[in-house]
N, C-alpha and C positions, 0 to 999 in steps of 0.2 A: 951486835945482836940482830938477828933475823926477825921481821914480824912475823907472829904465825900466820900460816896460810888457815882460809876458812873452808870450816868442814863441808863436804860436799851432800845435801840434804837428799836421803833415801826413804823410799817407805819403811817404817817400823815394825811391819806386817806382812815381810813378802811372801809371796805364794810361792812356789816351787813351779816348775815346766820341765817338760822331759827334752833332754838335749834331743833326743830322737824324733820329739815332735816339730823339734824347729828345725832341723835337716829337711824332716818330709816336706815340710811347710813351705820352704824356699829352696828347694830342689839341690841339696850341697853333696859336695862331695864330703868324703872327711876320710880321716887315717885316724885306726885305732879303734877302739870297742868304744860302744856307746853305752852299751847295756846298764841299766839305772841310774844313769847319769843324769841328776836333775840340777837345775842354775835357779838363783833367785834375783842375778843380780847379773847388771853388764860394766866395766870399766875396763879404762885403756890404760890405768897408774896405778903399778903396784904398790903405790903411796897411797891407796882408798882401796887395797882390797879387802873383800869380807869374806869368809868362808861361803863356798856354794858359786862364786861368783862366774860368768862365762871375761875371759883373761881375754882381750882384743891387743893382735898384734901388728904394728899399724909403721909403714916406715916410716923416720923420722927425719929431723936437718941432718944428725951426724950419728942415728944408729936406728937400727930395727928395733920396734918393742919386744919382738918374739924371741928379741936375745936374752929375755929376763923373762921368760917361759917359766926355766924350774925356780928362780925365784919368785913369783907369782902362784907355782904349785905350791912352794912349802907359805906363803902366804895365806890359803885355803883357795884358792881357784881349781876347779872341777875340768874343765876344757877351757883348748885353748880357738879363737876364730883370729885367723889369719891368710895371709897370700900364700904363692908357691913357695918362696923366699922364706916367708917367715917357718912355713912349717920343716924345712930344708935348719935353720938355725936352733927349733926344737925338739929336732927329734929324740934325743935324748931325757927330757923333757918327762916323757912319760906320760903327759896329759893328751888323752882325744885330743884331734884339733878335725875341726870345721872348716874349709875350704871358700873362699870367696876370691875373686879378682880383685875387689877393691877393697880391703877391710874399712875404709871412711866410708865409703858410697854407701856401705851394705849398714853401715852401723845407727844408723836412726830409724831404718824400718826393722831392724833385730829388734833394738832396745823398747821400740814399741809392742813388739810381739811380747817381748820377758816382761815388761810391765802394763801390759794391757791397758796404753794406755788410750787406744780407740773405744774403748769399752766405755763407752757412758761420760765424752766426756764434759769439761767445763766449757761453757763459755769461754773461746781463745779468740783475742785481739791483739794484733803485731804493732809496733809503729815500727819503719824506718826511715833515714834522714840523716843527712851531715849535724842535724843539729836540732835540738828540740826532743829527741828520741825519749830521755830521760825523763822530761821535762812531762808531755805527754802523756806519760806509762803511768804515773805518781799521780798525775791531774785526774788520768780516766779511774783508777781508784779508788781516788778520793771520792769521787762520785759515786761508784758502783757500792762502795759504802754506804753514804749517803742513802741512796737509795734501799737497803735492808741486806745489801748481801755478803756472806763470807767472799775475802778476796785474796788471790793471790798475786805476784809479783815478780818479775825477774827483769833487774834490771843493771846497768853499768856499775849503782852502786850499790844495790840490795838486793836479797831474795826475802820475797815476803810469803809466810804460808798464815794466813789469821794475823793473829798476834805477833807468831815468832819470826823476828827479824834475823840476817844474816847478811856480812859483807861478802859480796859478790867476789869472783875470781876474775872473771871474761865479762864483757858486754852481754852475750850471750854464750853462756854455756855448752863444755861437747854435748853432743847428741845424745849419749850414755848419760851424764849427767840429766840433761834436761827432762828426757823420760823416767827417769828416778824422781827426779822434783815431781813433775806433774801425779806418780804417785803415789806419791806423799800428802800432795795437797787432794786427793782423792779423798786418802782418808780423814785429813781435817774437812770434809764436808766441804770445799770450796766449788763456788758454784761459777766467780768469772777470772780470767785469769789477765794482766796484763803482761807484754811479752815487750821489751826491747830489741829489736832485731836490727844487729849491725851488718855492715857487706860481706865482711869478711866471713860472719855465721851461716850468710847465707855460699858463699864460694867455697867453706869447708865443711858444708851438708852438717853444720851444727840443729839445723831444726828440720832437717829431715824426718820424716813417718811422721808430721804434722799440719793437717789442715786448716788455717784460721780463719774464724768467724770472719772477722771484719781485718783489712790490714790498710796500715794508713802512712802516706808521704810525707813527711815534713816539707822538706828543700833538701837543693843539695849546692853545695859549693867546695872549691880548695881543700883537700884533705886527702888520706891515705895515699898519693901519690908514690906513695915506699911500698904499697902492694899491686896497684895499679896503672899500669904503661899509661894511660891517661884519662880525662875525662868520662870519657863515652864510656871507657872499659869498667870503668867506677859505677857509673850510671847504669850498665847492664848488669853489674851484680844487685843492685838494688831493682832493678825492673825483675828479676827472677821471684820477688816474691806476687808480684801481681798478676801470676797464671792460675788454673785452676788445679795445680799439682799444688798449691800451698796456699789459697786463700778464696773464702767463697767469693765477696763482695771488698771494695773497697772504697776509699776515702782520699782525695787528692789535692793537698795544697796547691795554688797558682802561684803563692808568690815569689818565686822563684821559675825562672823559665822551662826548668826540667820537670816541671809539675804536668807543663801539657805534651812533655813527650811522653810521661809515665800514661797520659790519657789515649793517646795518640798510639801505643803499643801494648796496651796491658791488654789479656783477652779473660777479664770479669769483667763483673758489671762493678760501676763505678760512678761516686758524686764526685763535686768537685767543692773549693773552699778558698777564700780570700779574704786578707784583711790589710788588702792595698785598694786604695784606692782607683775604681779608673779600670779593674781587673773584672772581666764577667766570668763569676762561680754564681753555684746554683747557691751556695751558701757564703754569709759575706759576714764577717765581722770588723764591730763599727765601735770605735771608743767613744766612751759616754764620759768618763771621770778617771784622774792620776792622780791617787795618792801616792805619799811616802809606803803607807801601808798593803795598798791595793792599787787595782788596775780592775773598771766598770766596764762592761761591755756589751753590747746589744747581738746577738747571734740572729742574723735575719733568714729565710729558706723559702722553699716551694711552698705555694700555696697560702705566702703570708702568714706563715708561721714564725714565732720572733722568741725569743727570749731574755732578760736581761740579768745578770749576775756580773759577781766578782772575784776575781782572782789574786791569793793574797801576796801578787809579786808584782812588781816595778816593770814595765816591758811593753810596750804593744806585741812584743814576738811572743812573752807570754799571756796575750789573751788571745793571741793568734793559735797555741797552743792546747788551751782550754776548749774554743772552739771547736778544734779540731777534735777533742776528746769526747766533747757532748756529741758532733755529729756522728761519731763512730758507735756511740751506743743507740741514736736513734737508725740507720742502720744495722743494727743487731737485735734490733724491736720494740725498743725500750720510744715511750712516747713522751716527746718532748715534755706535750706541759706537765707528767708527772715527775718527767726531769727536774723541771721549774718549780713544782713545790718542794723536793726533796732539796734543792738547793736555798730557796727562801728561808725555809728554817733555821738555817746557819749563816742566813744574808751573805751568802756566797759559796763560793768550794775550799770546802774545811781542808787544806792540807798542808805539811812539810814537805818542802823537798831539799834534803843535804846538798850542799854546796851549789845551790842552782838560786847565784845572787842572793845568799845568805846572809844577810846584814849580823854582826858578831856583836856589832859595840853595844854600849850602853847610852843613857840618856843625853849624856853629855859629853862634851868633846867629837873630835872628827866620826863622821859613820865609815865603817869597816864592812866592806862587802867582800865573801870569799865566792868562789864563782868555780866551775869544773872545765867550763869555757876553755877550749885551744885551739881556737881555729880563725881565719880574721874575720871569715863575718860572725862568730861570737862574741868577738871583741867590739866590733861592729856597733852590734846591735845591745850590749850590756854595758857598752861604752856610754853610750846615747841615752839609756835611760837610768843608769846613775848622776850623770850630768842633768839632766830633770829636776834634779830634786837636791840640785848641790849649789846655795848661792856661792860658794865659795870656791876653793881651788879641788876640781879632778885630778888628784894622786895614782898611778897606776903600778903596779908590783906584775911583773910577770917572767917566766920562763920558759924553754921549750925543753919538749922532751929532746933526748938522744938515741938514735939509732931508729926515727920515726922518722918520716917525710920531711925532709931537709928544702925541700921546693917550696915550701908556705911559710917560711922561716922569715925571710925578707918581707914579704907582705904582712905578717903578726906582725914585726916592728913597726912597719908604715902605719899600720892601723892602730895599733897602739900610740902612736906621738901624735899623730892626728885629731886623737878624740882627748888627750891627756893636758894639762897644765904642766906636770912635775912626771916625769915617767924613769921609774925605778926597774931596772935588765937585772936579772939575777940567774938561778939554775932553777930548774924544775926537777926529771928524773932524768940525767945524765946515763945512766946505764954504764955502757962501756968506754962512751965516747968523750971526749975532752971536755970538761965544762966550758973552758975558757973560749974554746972554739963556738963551742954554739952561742954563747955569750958575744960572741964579732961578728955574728950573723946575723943574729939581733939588731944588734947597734948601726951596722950598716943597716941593713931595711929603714931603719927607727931616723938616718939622714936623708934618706928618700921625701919624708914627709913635706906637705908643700905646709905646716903648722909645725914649726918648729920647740918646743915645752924645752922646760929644765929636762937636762937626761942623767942620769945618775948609773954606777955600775955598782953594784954590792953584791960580793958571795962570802956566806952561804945566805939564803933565803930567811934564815933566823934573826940576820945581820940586817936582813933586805928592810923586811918587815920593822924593825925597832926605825931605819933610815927615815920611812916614810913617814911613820908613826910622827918623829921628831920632825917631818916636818909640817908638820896639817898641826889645824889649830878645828877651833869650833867654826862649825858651817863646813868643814873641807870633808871634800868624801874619799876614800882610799878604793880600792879594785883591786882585790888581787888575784888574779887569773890563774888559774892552771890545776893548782893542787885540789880545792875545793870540797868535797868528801872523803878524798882518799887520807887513809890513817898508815901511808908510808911514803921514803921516797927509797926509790931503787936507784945503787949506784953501785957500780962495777957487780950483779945479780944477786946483791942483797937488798933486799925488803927491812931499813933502816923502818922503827916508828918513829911517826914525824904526825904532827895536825897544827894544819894550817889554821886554824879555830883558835888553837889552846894556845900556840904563836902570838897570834895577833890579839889575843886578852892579854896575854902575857905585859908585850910589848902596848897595851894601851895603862896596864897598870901601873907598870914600872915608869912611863909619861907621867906619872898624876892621873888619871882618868878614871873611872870607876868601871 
């Protein structure tokens, strides 16, 4: 069985535009009559086309989109925009086609022209980051909530417009996409919006034809290595959003070293921010109190302005986060201390966030944390603050993806046997790739460790999970990394349903546990 894939959110109300006015507008060439040829809509998959739509024909790993031209026609697509190549593959097609050199490049400043969505817009704030991204986007919400306003959302794991939730496809959305979300949330009245921006949205012009309010660093560390030759190159897709082609103002963690090269090369204007000790930011978050339930925090800034609130996660990285989120609204105008009452109200920042150190269990028996975490300084850092609050044994469940960065593989093991008591290797989303293999890859890292734990090997993850379960008792806390919100795992390119949640109640009930 296939999970279904989640619908892609459009305005309910689009206007119509004359293909002719978007030729003139960005000077195209095109083959074939235009004449009344109007578009309400832009996509690249003839799996979300709607009648009216403009049909984007974009190459791919192993084929042209513009070779599903006349399928996309008899779908209702009006015109087709493409390269030489593509319009070469549809001429038969019968659809206008509109002329571009790059149909990705051209395709965020199109889909903001069809959907108008410079017109009047929201309050837009990015976060990017190896880590935090998610965490951040949900935080600064919660807040802009708090504070009276309709809010939107696009994030790793959701799309938020108001009320209406939706599982996410991409960390960040095509471009066509995105501009169809935003309006959408137009017409739900939404006034700010949070935005998740991964490297890769930014290196495939995913948020292209968008200017943000405020955009903000987390850190950055070990990851996508499978898209990027290395470091630096990584780090330069993430510095592309702190120019003034994509964001007014920004926001900059220190604690991480690449926070003062983001300072050191970005050309806006820019605060800075830390909750390391020993680190000078203009903004410094300071822990006051650790609960099981929360994490207290003092936000100190210019001019002796301070704040104190709390965040209802386990972490100093997540009040590092939180921070992060308030100074990005006070950068966007919003003033601290009515930050501080809006927050007082609720003695702290009202939110959920799925799979971001989730605790699952019940009252009694071992605590169950599901976590989205895949990377080792996530393991890292959720390692460390589940141990906080665990008199007893750190149980740890984890797997890697397949056909994803194979270079951090070794080091997720290290850091997992490091921080763990009992550490359980399993599968994550295999894909194409050999479980058993990435499962040896694991386990060597995982001998690396100069902390050597119980190591245990269990597949399938269903199996992982009941392992750990039987072995924690009360006081033992479990971690299980990787899966976290997602409600599938992918294996050989099927989207199995799978929730790691409903797993590990499962497996605490069938224990005895409640």
């Amino acid at each position: 069985m296939t999970a279904r894939i989640p619908p892609v959110l459009r305005p309910e109300h689009p206007s119509a535009r004359s293909l002719a006015g978007l030729v003139d507008e960005f000077g195209l060439d095109t083959q074939g009559s235009l004449d009344g040829v109007e578009i309400t809509g832009v996509t690249l998959s003839t799996n979300d086309l709607h009648p009216g739509d403009l049909y984007v024909g974009i190459q791919g790993a192993h084929s042209h989109g513009a070779s599903y031209a006349a399928q996309a026609r008899d779908g209702g697509a009006v015109a087709l925009l493409t390269d030489e190549a593509g319009a070469e593959l549809a001429k038969d097609s019968g659809l206008p086609v509109v002329l571009v050199a790059s149909p990705r490049e051209a395709l965020g400043e199109i889909s903001a022209w069809v959907y108008r969505t410079a017109n009047h817009p929201p309050l837009l704030f990015a976060t990017t980051g190896t880590n935090g991204k998610t965490s951040t986007s949900y935080l600064l919400e919660a807040i802009l909530k708090q504070l009276g306003l309709v809010t939107g959302l696009s994030s790793t794991a959701e799309r938020h417009i108001g009320d209406l939730t939706v599982v996410s496809r991409l960390t960040t959305p095509e471009a066509s996409e995105m501009h169809a979300l935003l309006a959408r949330m137009r017409e739900s009245n939404v006034r700010a919006v949070a935005v998740e921006v991964s490297a890769q949205a930014l290196s495939r012009n995913r948020v292209d034809g968008i200017v943000f309010d405020v955009a903000a660093f987390t850190n950055l560390s070990h990851d996508h290595l499978d898209d990027y030759a290395d470091m630096r190159e990584y780090f330069e897709a993430k510095l592309a959003l702190f120019q003034p082609d994509r964001a007014k103002r920004g926001v900059v963690s220190l604690d991480t070293t690449w926070g003062q090269a983001v300072v050191d090369e970005a050309h806006i204007p820019l605060t800075t921010i830390s909750a390391t000790p020993g680190i000078e930011a203009e903004w410094m978050v300071t822990i006051v109190d650790e609960k099981p339930a929360y994490t207290e925090f003092t936000l100190t800034g210019p001019e002796n302005r301070s704040l104190t609130t709390r965040v209802p996660l386990i972490g100093w990285h997540m009040a590092a986060n939180a921070g992060l989120a308030i100074v990005m609204l006070v950068e966007a105008g919003f003033e601290l201390e009515a930050i501080g009452h809006a927050l007082s109200e609720a003695n702290g920042i009202d939110a959920y966030l799925p799979g971001r150190t989730e605790r699952v269990s019940g009252d009694h028996g071992p605590s169950v944390y599901v976590d989205f975490g895949h990377s080792p300084d996530a393991f890292l850092n959720t390692l460390a603050a589940v141990r906080k609050f665990t008199p007893g044994k750190t149980i740890m469940v984890f797997g890697a993806d397949g056909d994803r960065d194979t270079s951090k593989r070794s080091e997720m093991g290290r850091v997992a046997a490091d921080g763990s008591d009992i550490l359980v290797i399993t599968d994550h989303h295999p894909r194409f790739e050999d479980p058993a293999s990435i499962r040896t890859a694991l386990l060597a890292g995982a001998a690396l460790a100069e902390h050597q734990p119980q190591i245990i090997e269990v597949s399938p993850p269903e199996q992982a999970i009941r392992a750990a379960v039987a072995l924690a008792g009360e006081g033992d806390s479990i971690l299980w990394a990787g899966p976290g919100h997602q409600d599938y795992r992918d294996i050989e390119g099927v989207r199995t349903p799978y929730s790691a949640r409903e797993e590990a109640r499962a497996a605490l009930r069938e224990a005895g546990w409640e």
